[in-house]
MARVEXFI-726244 format. One record per residue (C-alpha): residue in three letters; x, y, z. Coordinates in nm, 4 decimals. Each point is the difference from the previous one (the first is absolute). Layout:
N
   residuo         xx         yy         zz
       ALA          X          Y          Z
...
This chain:
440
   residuo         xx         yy         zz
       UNK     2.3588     6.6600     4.1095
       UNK     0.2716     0.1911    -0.0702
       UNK     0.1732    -0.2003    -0.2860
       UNK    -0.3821     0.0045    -0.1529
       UNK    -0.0555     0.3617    -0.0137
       UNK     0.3429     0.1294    -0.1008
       UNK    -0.0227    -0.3072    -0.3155
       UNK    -0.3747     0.1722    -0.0674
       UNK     0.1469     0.3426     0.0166
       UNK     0.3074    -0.0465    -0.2097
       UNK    -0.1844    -0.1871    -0.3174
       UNK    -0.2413     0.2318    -0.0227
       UNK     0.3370     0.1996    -0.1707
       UNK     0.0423    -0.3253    -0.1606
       UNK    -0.1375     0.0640    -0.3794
       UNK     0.2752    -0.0312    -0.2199
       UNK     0.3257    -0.2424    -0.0054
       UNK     0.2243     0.2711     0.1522
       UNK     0.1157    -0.1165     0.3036
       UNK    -0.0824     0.1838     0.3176
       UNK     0.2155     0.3484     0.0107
       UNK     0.0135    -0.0041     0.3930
       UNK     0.3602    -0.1815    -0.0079
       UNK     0.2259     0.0765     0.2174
       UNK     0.3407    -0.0858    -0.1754
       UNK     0.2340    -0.2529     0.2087
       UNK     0.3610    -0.0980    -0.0021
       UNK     0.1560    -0.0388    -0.2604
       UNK     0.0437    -0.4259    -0.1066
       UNK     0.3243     0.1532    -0.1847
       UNK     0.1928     0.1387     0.2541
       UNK    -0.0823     0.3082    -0.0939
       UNK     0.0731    -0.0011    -0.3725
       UNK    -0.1711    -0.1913    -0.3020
       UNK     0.2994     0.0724    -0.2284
       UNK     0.2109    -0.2998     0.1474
       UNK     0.1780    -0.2190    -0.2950
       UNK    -0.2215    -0.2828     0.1059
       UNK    -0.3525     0.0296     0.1499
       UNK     0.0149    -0.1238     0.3680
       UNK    -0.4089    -0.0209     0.1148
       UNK    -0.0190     0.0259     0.3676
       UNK    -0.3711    -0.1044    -0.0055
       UNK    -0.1772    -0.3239    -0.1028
       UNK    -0.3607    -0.0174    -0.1575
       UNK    -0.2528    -0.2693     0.1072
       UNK    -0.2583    -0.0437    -0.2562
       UNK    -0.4143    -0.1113     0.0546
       UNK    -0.1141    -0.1785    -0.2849
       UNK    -0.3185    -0.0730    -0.0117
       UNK    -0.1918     0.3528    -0.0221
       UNK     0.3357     0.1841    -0.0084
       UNK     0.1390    -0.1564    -0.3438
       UNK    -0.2678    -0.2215    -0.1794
       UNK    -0.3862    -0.0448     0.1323
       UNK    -0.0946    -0.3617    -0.0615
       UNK     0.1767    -0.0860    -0.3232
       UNK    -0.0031     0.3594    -0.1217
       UNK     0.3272     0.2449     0.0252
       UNK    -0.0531     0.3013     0.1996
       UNK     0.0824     0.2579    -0.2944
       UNK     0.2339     0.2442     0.2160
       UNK     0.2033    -0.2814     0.0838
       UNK     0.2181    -0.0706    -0.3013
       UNK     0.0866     0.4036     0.0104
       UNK     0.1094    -0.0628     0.3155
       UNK     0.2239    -0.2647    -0.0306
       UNK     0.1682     0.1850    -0.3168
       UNK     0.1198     0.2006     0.2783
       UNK     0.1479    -0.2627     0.1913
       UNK     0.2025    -0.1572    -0.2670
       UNK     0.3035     0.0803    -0.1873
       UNK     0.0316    -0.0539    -0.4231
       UNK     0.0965    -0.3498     0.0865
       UNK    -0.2540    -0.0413     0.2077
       UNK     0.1937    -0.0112     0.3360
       UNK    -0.1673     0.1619     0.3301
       UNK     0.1236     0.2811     0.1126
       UNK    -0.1297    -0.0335     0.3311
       UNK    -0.0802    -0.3567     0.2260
       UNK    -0.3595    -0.1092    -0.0582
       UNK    -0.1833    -0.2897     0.1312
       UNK    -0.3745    -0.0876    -0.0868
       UNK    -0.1859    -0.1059     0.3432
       UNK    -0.2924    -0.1666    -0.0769
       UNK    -0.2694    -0.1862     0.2339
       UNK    -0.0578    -0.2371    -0.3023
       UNK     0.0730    -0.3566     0.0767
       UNK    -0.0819    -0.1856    -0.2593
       UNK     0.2885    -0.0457    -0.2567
       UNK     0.3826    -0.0006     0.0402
       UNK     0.2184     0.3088     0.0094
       UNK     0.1713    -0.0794    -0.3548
       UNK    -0.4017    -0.0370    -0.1269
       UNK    -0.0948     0.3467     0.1193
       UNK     0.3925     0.1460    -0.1500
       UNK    -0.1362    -0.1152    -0.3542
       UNK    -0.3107     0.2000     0.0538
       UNK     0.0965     0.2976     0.1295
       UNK     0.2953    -0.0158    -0.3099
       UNK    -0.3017    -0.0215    -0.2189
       UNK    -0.1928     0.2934     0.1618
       UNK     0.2525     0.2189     0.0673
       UNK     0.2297    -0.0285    -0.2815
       UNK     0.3043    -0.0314     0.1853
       UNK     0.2016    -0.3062     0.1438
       UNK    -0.0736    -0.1212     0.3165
       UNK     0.1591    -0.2570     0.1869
       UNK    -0.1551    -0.2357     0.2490
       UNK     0.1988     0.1231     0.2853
       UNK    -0.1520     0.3060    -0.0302
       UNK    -0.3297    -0.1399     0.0549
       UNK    -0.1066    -0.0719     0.3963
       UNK    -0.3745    -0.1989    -0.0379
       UNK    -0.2023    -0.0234     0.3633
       UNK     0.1634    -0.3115     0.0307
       UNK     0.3822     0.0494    -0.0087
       UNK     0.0767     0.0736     0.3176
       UNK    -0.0657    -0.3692     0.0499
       UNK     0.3435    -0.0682    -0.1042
       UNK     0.0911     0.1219     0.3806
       UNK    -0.1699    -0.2631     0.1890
       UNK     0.1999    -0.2989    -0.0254
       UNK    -0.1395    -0.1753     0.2967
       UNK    -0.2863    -0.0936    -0.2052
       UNK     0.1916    -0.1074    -0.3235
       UNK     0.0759    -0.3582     0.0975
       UNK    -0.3455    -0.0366     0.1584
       UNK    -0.3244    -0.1075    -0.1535
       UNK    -0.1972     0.3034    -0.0963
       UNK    -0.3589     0.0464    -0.1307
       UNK    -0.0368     0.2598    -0.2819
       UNK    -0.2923     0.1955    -0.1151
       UNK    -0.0586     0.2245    -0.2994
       UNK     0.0024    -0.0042    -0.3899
       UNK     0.2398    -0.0678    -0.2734
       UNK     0.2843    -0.2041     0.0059
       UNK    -0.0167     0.0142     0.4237
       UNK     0.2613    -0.3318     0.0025
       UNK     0.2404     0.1698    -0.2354
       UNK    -0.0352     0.3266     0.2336
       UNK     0.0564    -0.1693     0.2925
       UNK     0.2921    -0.2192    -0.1570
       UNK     0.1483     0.2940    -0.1287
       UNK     0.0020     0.1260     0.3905
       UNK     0.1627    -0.2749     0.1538
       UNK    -0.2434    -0.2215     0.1305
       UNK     0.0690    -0.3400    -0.0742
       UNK    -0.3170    -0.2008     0.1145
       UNK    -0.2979     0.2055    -0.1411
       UNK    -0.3577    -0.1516    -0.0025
       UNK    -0.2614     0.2198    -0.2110
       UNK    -0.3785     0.0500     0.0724
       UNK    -0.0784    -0.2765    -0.3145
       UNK     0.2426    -0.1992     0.1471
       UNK    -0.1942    -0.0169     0.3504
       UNK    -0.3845    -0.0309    -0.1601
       UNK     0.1672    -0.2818    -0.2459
       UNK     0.1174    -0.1926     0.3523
       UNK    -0.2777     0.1137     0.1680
       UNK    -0.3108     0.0374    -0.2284
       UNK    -0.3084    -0.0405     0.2891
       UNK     0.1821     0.3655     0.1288
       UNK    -0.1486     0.1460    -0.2852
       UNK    -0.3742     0.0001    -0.0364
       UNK    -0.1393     0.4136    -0.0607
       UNK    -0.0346    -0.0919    -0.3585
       UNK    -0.1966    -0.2641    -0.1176
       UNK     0.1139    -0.1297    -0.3130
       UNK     0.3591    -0.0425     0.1561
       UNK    -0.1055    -0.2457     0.2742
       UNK     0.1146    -0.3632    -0.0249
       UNK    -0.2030    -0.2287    -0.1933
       UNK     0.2132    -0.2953     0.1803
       UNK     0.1240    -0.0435     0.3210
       UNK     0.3514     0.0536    -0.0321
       UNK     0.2703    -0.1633     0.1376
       UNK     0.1437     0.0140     0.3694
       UNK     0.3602    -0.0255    -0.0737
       UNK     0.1238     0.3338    -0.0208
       UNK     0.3840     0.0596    -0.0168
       UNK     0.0379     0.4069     0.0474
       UNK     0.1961     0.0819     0.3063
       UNK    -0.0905     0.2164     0.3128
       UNK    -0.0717     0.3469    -0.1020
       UNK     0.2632     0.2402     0.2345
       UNK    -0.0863     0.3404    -0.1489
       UNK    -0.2480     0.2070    -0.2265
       UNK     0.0991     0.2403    -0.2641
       UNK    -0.2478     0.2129    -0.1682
       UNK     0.1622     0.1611    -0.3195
       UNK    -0.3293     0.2047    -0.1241
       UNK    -0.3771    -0.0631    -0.0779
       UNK    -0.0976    -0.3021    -0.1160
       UNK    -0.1706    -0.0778    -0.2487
       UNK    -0.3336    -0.2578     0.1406
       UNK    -0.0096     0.2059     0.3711
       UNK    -0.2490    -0.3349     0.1178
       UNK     0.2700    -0.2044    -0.0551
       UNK     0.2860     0.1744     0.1653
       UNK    -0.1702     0.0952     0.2897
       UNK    -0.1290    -0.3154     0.0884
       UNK     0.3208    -0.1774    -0.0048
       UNK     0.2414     0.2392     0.1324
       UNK    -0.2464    -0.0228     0.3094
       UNK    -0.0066    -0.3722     0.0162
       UNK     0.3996     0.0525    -0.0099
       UNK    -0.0015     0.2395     0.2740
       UNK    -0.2734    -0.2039     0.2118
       UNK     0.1905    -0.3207    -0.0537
       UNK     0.3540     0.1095     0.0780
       UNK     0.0620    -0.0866    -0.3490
       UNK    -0.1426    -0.3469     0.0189
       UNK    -0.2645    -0.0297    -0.2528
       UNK    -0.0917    -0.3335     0.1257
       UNK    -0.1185     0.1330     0.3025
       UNK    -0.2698     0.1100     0.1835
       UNK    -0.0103     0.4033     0.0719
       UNK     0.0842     0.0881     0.3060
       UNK    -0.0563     0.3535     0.1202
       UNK     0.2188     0.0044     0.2981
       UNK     0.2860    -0.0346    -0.2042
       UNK     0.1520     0.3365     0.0228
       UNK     0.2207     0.1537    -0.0934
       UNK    -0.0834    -0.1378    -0.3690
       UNK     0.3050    -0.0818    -0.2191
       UNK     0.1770     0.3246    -0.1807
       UNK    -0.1763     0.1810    -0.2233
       UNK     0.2394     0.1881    -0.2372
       UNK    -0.2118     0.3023    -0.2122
       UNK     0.1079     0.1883    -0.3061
       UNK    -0.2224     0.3103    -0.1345
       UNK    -0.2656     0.1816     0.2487
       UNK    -0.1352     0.1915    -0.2675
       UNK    -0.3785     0.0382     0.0732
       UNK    -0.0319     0.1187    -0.3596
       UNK     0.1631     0.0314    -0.3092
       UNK    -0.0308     0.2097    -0.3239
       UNK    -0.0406    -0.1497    -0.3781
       UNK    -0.1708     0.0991    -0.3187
       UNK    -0.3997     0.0364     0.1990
       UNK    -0.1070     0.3037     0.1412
       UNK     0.0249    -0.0842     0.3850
       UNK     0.3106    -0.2011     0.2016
       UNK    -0.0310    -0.3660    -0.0021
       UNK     0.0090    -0.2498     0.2897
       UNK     0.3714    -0.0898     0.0474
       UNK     0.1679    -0.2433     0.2483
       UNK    -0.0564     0.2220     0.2713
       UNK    -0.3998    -0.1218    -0.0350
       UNK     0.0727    -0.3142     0.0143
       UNK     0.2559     0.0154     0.3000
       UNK    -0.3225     0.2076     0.2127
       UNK    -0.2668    -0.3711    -0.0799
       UNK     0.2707    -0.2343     0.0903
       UNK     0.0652     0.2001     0.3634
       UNK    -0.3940     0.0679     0.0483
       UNK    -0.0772    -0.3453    -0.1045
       UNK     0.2816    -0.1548     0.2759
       UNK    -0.1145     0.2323     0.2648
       UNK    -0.3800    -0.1152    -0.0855
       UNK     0.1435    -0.3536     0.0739
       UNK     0.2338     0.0529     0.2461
       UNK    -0.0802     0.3126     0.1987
       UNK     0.3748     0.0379    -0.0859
       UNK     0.1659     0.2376    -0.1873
       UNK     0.2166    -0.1177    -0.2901
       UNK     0.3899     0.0992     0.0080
       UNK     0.2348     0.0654    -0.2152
       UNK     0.3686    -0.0789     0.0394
       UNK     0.0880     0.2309    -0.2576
       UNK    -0.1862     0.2473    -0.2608
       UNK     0.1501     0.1210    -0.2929
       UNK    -0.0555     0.2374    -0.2624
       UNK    -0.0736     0.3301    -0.0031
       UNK    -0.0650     0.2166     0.2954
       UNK     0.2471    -0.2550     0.1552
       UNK     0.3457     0.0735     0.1565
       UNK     0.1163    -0.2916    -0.1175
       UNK    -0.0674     0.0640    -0.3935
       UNK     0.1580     0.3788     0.0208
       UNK     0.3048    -0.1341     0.1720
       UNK     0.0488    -0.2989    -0.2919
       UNK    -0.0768     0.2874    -0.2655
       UNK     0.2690     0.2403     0.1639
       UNK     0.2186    -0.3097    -0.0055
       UNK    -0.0167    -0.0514    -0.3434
       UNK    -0.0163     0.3537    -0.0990
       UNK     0.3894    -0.0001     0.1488
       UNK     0.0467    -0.2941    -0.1593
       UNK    -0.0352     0.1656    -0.3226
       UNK     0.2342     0.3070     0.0815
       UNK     0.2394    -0.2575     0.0998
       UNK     0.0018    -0.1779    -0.3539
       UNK    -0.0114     0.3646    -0.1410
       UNK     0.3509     0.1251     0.1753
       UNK    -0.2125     0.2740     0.1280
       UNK     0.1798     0.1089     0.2927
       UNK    -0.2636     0.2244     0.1668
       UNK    -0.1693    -0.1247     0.2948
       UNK    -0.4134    -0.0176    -0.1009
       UNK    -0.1298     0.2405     0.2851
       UNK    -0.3126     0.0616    -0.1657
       UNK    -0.3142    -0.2696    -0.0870
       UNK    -0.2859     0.1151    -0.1814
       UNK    -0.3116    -0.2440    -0.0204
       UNK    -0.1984     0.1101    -0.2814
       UNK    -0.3387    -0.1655     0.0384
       UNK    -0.4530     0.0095    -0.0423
       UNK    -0.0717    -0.1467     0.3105
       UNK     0.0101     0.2128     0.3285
       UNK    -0.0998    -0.3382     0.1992
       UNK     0.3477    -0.1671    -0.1474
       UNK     0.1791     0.1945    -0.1744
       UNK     0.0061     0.3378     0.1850
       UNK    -0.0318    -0.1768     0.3326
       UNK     0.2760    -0.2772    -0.0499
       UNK     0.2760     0.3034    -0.1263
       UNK    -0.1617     0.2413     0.3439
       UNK     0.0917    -0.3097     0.1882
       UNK     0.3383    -0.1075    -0.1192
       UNK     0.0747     0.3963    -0.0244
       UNK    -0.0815     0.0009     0.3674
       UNK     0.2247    -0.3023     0.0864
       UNK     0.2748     0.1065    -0.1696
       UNK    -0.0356     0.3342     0.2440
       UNK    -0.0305    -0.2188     0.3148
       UNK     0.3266    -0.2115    -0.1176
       UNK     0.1361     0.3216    -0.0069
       UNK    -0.0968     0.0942     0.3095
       UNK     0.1083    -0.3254     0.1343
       UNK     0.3532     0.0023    -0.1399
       UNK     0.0247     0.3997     0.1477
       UNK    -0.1544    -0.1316     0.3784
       UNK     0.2616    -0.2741    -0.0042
       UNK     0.3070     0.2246    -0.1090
       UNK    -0.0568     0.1993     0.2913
       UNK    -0.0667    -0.2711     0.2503
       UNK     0.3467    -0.1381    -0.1283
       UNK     0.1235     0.3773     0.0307
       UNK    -0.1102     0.0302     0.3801
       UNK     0.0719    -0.2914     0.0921
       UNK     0.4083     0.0487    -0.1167
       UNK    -0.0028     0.3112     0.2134
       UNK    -0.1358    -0.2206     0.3410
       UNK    -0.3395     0.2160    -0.0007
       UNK    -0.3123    -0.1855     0.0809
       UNK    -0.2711    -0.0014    -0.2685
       UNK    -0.3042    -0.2013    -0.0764
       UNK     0.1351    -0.3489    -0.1678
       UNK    -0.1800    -0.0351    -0.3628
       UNK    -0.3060    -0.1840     0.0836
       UNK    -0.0036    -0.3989    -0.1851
       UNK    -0.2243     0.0417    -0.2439
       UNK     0.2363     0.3374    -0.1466
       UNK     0.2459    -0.2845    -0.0262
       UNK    -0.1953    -0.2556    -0.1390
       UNK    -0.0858     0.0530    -0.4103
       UNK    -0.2416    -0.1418    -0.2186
       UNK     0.1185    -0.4071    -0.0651
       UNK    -0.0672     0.0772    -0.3420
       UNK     0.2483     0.2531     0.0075
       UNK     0.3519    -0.2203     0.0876
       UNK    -0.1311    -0.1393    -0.3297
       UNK     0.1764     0.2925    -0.1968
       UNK     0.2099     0.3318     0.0266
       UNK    -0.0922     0.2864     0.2202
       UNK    -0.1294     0.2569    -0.2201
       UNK     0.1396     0.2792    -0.1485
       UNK    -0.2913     0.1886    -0.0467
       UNK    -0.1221     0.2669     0.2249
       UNK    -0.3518     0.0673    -0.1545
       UNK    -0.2903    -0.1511    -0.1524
       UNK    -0.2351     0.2722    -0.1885
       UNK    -0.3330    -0.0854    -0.1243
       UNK    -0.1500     0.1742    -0.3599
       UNK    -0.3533    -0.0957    -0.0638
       UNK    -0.1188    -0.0092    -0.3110
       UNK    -0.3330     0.0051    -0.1285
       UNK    -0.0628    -0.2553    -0.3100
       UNK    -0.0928    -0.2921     0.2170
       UNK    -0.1614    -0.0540     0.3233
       UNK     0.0127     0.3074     0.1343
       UNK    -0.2771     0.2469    -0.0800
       UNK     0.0846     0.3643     0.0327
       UNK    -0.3818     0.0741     0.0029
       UNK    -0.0797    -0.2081     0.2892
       UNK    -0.2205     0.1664     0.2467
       UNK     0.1159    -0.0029     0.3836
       UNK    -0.1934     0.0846     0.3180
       UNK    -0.0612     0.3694    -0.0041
       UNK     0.0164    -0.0128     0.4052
       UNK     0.4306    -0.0728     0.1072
       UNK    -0.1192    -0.1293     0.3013
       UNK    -0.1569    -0.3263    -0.1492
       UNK     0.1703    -0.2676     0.0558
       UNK     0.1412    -0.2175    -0.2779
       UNK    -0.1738    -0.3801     0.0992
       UNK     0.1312    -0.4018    -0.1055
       UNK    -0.2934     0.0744    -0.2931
       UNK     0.2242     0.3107    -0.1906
       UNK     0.3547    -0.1596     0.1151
       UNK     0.0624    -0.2217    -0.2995
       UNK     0.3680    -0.1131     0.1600
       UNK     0.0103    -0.3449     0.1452
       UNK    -0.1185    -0.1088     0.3411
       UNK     0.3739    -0.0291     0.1505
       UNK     0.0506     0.3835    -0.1319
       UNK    -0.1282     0.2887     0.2225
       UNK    -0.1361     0.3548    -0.1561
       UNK     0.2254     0.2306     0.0706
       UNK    -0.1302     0.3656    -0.2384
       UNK     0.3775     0.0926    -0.0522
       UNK     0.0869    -0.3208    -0.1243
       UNK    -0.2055     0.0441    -0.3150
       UNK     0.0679     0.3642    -0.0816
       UNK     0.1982    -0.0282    -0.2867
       UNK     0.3150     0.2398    -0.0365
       UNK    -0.0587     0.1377    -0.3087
       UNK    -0.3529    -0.0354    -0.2030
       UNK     0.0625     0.0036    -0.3826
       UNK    -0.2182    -0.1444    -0.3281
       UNK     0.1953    -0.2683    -0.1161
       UNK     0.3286    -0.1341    -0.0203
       UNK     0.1866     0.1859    -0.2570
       UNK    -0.1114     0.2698     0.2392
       UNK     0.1488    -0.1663     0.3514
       UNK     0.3626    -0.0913    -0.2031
       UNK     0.0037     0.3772    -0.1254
       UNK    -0.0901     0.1011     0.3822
       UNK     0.2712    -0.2513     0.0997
       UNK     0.2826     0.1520    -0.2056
       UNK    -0.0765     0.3317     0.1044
       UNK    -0.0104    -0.0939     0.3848
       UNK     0.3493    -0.0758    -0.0293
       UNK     0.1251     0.1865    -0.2620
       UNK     0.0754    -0.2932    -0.2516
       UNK     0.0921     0.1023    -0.3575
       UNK     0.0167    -0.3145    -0.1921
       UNK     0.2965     0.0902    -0.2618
């Protein structure tokens, strides 16, 4: 409860856009001066959208003031930013031409990471044939990833129209056709909420109850099901109504309670992406040195900020990679010293496998170079700074209050958010003054 009742605490204070005065000033990203010739940023920005930027359709107004400060006359960054959002439904150069719009400044696609992106990394699945799930132009998405043999939910119910019988008026008036010509299924992806749930979740369970054989029976002792690849957990999302929205993250929690009904198995994932995962901060630190690295800037980017609404994603994903990036650390520190002792002939505990063993995601790009990961709430979007929490610390926070995803445990200072501030132009103004950045 402790994450709760400092949040409760601090926005009470919260009742203007100046950003929250309790800031403890930080290294400087300049080495130590903001006069250089050329600006050299030592910190990289990673952007919410939804909630943080625009709500539904609508622009968040604080947000083009705040990326006046991020841009020079010609409209250059000053600093590496990347937008991370848990949307899934469009490609990256689709959401570039509507942030351009909203924010009235460039942006290119590779500064845009969508839920799905870190896709790109799992090229054991690219030559095989994959099921996808979602809305918009999934075949394009999934194209645009890599994968080369791509089967979509119409696709299946078009081979296979007797799988699909919740609504009425869809059922077939004929008896269609047994010669059916789409191959075995070898793996899932889920790129975001579809949009008929019925649908979806009937056939992605005949998929995973079939081994990918629609022409088969179910059989229920076939476990472990095929791979299951998910992008977006979020529970809930923020647009233009008055309360969050059921996002991906609702859909993910009936398609596991609906296998385990069957089954009395729990459904796995081989891999879940988007934020609060690892996986999506260490893409988005990736491409945030990708950027400094087109820029010339020859600073190492020590610093992350994650400017986000959502303490179930946003602030959790950015506690989590901040904590990783300690433990890497950590690691790289406990095996200096092992390699230390064991030059001088002095016996010393040998670093245990799994130090030496990574993420596999991670041989999949550069170490990084950052150090830190800090989270700045915000509150236009789905957080509410007038939310009431349990006046007693000692209750316990239960599955029913944890809006994170099932694979995700609660952890309170995972969601206490570094700094609390009212809106973006707020957190970017925070930002510059943690480490002493003077835009010339």
């Amino acid at each position: 409860m402790r994450g709760f009742s400092y949040l409760n605490r601090v926005a009470n204070a919260l009742c203007s856009p100046r950003v929250d005065r309790k800031v403890r000033l930080g290294r400087c990203g300049l080495c130590g001066t903001a006069s250089d010739s050329k600006l050299q940023p030592g910190f990289g920005l990673l952007f919410d959208i939804d909630g943080v930027l625009v709500r539904g359709k609508t622009p968040i107004p604080a947000a083009k003031k705040a990326f006046q400060k991020l841009v020079n006359p010609q409209g250059q960054f000053l600093v590496p930013v990347v937008f991370v959002t848990n949307a899934g439904n469009c490609l990256r150069q689709t959401k570039a031409d509507q942030l351009s719009h909203i924010l009235g400044v460039p942006i290119s696609q590779d500064q845009v990471m969508m839920s799905h992106s870190p896709l790109r990394m799992f090229r054991k699945y690219q030559d095989k044939c994959v099921l996808v799930s979602g809305q918009g132009p999934v075949l394009d998405i999934a194209k645009n990833l890599g994968f080369s043999k791509v089967v979509t939910i119409d696709m299946l119910r078009e081979s296979f129209p007797l799988l699909d019988m919740v609504d009425h008026n869809r059922r077939p008036k004929i008896l269609p056709s047994s010669d059916v010509n789409l191959p075995k299924i070898d793996a899932v992806i889920l790129f975001g909420e579809p949009i008929r749930w019925e649908t979806n979740l009937q056939l992605i369970v005949d998929v995973l109850l079939t081994n990918g054989n629609l022409g088969g029976a179910h059989n229920n002792q076939s476990y472990p099901h095929i791979p299951v690849l998910a992008c977006n957990m979020d529970l809930m999302w923020m647009a233009e109504a008055q309360s969050p929205r059921f996002g991906h993250g609702t859909f993910l929690v009936c398609l596991e309670n609906i296998y385990k009904k069957i089954t009395g198995k729990d459904l796995k994932y081989e891999a879940l992406m988007g934020k609060p995962s690892e996986l999506t901060y260490h893409y988005a630190e990736y491409l945030i040195r990708s950027q400094a690295a087109e820029r010339e800037w020859r600073n190492p980017i020590g610093n992350l900020y994650a400017i986000g609404d959502n303490l179930m994603t946003d602030i959790y994903g950015a506690n989590l990679y901040n904590r990783y990036l300690e433990e890497k650390s950590s690691r790289k520190s406990s095996k200096a010293l092992a390699k230390v002792v064991a030059g001088t002939g002095s016996k010393a505990s040998a670093v245990s496998q799994e130090e030496e063993s990574d993420n596999a995601w991670e041989s999949e790009l550069a170490p990084p170079s950052a150090t830190s990961c800090r989270s700045v709430l915000v509150c236009t979007g789905v957080y509410d700074p007038h939310t009431q929490v349990p006046s007693d610390p000692s209750e316990c926070i239960t599955e029913t209050v944890f809006h994170g995803h099932r694979d995700f445990r609660f952890d309170p200072a995972l969601v206490e958010p570094g700094h609390l501030v009212q809106d973006v132009d707020a957190a970017v103004q925070l930002i510059f003054e943690q480490e002493n950045f003077v835009p010339l």
